[in-house]
C-alpha positions as CSV (number, residue, x, y, z in Angstrom):
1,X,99.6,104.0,100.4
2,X,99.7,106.1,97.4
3,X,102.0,104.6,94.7
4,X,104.7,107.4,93.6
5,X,103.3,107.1,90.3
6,X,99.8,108.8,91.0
7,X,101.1,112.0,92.4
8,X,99.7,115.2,91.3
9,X,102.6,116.5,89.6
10,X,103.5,116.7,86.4
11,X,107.1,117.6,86.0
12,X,109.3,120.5,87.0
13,X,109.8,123.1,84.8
14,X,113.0,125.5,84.8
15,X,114.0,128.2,83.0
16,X,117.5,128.4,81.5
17,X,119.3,130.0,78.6
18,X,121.8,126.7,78.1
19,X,119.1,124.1,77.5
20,X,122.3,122.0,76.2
21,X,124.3,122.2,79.5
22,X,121.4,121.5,81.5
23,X,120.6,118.8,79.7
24,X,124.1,117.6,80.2
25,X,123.9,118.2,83.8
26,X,121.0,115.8,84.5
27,X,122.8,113.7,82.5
28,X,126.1,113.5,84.4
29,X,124.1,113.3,87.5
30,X,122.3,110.1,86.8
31,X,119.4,111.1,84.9
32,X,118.1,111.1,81.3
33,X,117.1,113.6,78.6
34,X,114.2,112.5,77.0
35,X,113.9,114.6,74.0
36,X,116.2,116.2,72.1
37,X,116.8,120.6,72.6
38,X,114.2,121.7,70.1
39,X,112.4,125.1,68.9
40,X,108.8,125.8,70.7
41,X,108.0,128.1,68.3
42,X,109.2,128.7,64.5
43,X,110.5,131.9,63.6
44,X,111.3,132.6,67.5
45,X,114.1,131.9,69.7
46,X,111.8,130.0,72.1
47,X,113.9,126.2,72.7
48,X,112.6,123.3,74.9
49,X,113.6,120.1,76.5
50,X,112.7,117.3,78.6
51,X,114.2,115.3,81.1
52,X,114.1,112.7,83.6
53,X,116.1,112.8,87.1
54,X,117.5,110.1,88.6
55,X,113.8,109.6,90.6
56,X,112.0,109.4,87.3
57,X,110.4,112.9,88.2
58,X,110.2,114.6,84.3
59,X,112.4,117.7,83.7
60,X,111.4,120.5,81.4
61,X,114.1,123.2,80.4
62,X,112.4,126.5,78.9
63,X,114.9,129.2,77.0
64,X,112.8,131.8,78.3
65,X,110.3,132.6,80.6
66,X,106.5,131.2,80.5
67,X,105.6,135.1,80.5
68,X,107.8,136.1,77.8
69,X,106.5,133.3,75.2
70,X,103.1,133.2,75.6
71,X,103.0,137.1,75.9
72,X,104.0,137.0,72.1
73,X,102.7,133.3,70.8
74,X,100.9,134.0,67.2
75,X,97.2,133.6,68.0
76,X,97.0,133.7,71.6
77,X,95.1,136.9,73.4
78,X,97.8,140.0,73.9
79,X,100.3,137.9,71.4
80,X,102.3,139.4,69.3
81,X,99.7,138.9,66.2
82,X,97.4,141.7,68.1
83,X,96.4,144.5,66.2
């Protein structure tokens, strides 16, 4: 048997504006948050968090979509320092 540990995934990741009251909602539903809500990117409205359900399974909470931040991340191809 295959201990739960040695899965092949990571974590979850989801995508909501209220990082705060999803954070809060793991919470008050027997998990943990692991990090504090803080800013991907300076200078840009991007915010992340992660957190642990009541499995152990980690929780990442995005601001925005995976599309819209590295479509405009300084220094990455098509980003928004093209040109």
């Amino acid at each position: 048997m295959v201990p739960c540990s040695a899965s092949s995934v990571f974590h979850l990741c989801f995508t909501d504006p209220d990082l705060e009251a999803l954070a809060a909602r793991i919470v008050a539903n027997g998990g943990k948050q692991r990090t504090k809500v803080w800013t991907f990117l300076p200078d840009r409205p991007y915010q992340l968090v992660y957190c642990e359900d009541c499995f152990g399974n980690v929780i990442e909470g995005f601001s925005h979509s995976y599309a819209e931040v590295f479509s405009s991340m300084p220094g990455w191809h098509g980003g928004g320092n093209a040109g």
